[in-house]
C-alpha positions in Angstrom: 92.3 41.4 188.9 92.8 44.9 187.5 91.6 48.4 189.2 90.7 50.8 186.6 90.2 54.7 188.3 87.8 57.0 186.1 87.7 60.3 186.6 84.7 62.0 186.7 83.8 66.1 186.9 80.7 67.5 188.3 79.5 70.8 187.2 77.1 72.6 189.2 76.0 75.3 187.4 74.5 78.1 189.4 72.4 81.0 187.6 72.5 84.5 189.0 69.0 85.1 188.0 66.1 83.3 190.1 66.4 79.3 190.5 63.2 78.8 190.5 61.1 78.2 187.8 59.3 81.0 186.2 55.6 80.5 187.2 51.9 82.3 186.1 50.7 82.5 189.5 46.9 84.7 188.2 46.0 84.6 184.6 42.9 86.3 184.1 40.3 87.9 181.4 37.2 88.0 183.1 35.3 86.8 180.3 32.3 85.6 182.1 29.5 87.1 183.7 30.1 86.5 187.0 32.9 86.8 190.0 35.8 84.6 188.4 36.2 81.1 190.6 38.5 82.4 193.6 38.1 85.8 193.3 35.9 88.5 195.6 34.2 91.4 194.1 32.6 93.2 197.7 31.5 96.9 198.7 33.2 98.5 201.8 31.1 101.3 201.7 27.9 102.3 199.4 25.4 99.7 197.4 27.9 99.4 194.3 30.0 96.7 193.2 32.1 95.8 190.5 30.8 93.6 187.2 31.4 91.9 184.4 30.6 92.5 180.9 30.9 93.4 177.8 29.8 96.6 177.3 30.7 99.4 176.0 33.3 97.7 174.0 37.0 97.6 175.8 39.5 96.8 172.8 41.9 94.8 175.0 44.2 91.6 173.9 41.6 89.0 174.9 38.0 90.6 175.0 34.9 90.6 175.0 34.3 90.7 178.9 36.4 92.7 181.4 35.4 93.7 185.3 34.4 97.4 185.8 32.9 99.2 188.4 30.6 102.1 187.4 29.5 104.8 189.5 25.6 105.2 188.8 25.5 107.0 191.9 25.8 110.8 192.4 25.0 111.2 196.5 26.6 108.0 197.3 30.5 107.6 198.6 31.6 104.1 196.8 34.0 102.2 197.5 34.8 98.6 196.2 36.9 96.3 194.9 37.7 93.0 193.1 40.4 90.6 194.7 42.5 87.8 193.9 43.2 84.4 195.1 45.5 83.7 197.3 49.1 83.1 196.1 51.3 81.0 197.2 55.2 83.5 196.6 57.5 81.5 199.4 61.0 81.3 197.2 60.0 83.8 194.7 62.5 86.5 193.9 60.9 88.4 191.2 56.7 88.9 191.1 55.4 91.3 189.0 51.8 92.1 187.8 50.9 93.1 184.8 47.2 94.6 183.4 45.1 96.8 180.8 43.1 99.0 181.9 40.9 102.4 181.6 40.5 104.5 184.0 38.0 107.3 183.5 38.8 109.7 185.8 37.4 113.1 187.3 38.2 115.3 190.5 37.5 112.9 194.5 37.4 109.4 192.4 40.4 107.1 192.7 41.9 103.9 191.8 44.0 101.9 194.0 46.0 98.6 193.3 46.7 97.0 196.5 48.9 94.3 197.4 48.5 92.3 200.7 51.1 89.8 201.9 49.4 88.5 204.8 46.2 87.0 203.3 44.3 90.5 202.9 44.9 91.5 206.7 46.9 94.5 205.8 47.2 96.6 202.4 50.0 98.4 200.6 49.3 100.6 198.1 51.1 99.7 194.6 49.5 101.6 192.4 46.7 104.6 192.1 45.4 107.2 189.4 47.8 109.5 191.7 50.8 107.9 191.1 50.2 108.0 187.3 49.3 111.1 187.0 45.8 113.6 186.8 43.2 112.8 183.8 42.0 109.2 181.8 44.3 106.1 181.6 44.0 104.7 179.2 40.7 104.6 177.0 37.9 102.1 175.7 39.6 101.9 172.3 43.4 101.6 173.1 43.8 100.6 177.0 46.5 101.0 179.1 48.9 98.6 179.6 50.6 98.7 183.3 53.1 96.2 184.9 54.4 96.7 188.6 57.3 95.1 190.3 55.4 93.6 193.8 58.3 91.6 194.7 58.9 93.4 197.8 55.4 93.0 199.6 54.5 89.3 198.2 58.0 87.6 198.0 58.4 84.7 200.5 54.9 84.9 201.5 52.7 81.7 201.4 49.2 84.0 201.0 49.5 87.1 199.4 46.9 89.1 197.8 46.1 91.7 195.2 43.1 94.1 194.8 41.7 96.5 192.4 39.4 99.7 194.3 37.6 102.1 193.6 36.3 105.3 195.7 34.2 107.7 194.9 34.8 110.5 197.3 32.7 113.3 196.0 29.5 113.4 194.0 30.2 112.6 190.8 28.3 109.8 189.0 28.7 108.3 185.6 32.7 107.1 185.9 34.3 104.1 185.7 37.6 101.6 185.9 37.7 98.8 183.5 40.4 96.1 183.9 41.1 93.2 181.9 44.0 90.6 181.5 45.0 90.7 185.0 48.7 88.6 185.0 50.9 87.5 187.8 54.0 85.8 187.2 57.5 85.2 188.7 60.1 85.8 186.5 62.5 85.2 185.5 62.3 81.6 184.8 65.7 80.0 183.8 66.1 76.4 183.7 69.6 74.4 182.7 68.4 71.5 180.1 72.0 70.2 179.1 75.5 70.5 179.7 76.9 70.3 176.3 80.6 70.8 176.4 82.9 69.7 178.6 82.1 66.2 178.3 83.7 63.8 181.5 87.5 63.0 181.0 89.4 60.0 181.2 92.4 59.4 183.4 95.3 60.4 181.3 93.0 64.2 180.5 92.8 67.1 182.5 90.8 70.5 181.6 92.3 73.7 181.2 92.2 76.8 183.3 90.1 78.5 180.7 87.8 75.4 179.8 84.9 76.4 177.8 81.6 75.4 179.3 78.6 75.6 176.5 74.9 74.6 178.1 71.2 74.8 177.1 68.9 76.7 178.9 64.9 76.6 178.9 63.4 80.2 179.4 60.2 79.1 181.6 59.1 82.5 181.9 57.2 85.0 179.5 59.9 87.6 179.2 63.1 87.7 177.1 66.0 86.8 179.1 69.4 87.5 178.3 73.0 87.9 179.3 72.6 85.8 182.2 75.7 85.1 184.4 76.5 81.5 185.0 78.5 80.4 187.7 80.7 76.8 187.5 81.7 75.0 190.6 83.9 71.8 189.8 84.0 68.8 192.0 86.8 65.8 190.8 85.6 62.7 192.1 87.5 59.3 191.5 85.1 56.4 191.0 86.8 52.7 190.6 86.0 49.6 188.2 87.1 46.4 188.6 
């Protein structure tokens, strides 16, 4: 009886970007006339809350219906917001957020974004009319298209949290934030289909020093990835036939 020994190579290949799929976590346009299914719209202070419509029109990518809150009230400090679902980030590396929005602002209003990583028991502020600068986001006709890196509050956490608010501090009525396509994703999302070259080698082969390694790649994400690093590990293993 005769022992044949093939030799086999195993490549794990190793990405430096994240290894875990790219996921939408929240895809969202609002386009109903009620509180999206998961969401909270609620009033911490003042008889104001946010809705949903259609009205005036708001010239976003998805239309017709967006969430807005609209001060009506001129002796009243408001303060409300619209939430999220919870998300589940544990092995995420990269989470960002991306919406359009118009903020329509004057002197003591404010908008906040808000991230929480503990299921809404604490708040960090990601994002406010502040940070961006004094005067209008955006506007009805051509909003304002914002994307913020939240990987540092949300990533590894099983119930994490964002929220839109909006105070009134003063006494001003008649303003307004409208939000639409609200988007949370991890990214990127690289996935190895195929090693294509090298292929296994027999007995009497061996591979160079300075093999070339050639693979297809799946982009599970929604942005453009390029020039990603790729790291080979080689591991020889004997198997034997007889």
């Amino acid at each position: 009886m005769k022992t044949h020994l093939q030799k086999f190579i195993l490549f794990a290949l190793i990405f430096a970007t994240n290894s875990i799929f790219g996921q939408i976590l929240i895809n969202e346009n609002f386009n109903t006339s009620s509180t999206p299914s998961g969401w909270t719209s609620a009033s911490i202070t003042g008889t104001l809350n946010w809705s949903f419509t259609n009205t005036p029109v708001f010239t976003t990518t998805s239309g017709p219906n967006y969430a807005k809150f609209l001060d009506t009230q001129a002796s009243s400090i408001n303060n409300a917001y619209i939430m999220t679902p919870a998300m589940n980030c544990v092995g995420r590396t990269s989470v960002k957020l991306k919406f359009e929005h118009y903020w329509d602002d004057v002197e003591l209003i404010h908008c906040y974004v808000e991230v929480s990583p503990d299921n809404g028991a604490t708040w960090i502020e990601a994002y406010s009319d502040v940070t961006e600068g004094s005067g209008d986001i955006g506007t009805y006709a051509v909003p304002m298209e914002t994307t913020l890196d939240i990987t540092a509050i949300v990533a590894d956490k099983s119930s994490a949290r964002v929220r839109f608010r909006f105070v009134n501090e003063g006494s001003t009525a008649g303003k307004s934030w409208n939000i639409d396509n609200v988007l949370i994703y991890t990214d990127p999302g690289l996935e190895m289909i195929e090693l294509t070259t090298p292929d296994y080698l027999g007995c009497t082969t061996n591979y160079t020093n300075s093999e070339l390694v050639t693979v297809k790649v799946k982009n599970r994400g929604i942005n453009d990835i390029s020039n990603f690093p790729v790291k080979v590990d080689c591991i020889f293993r004997l198997k034997k036939y007889r």
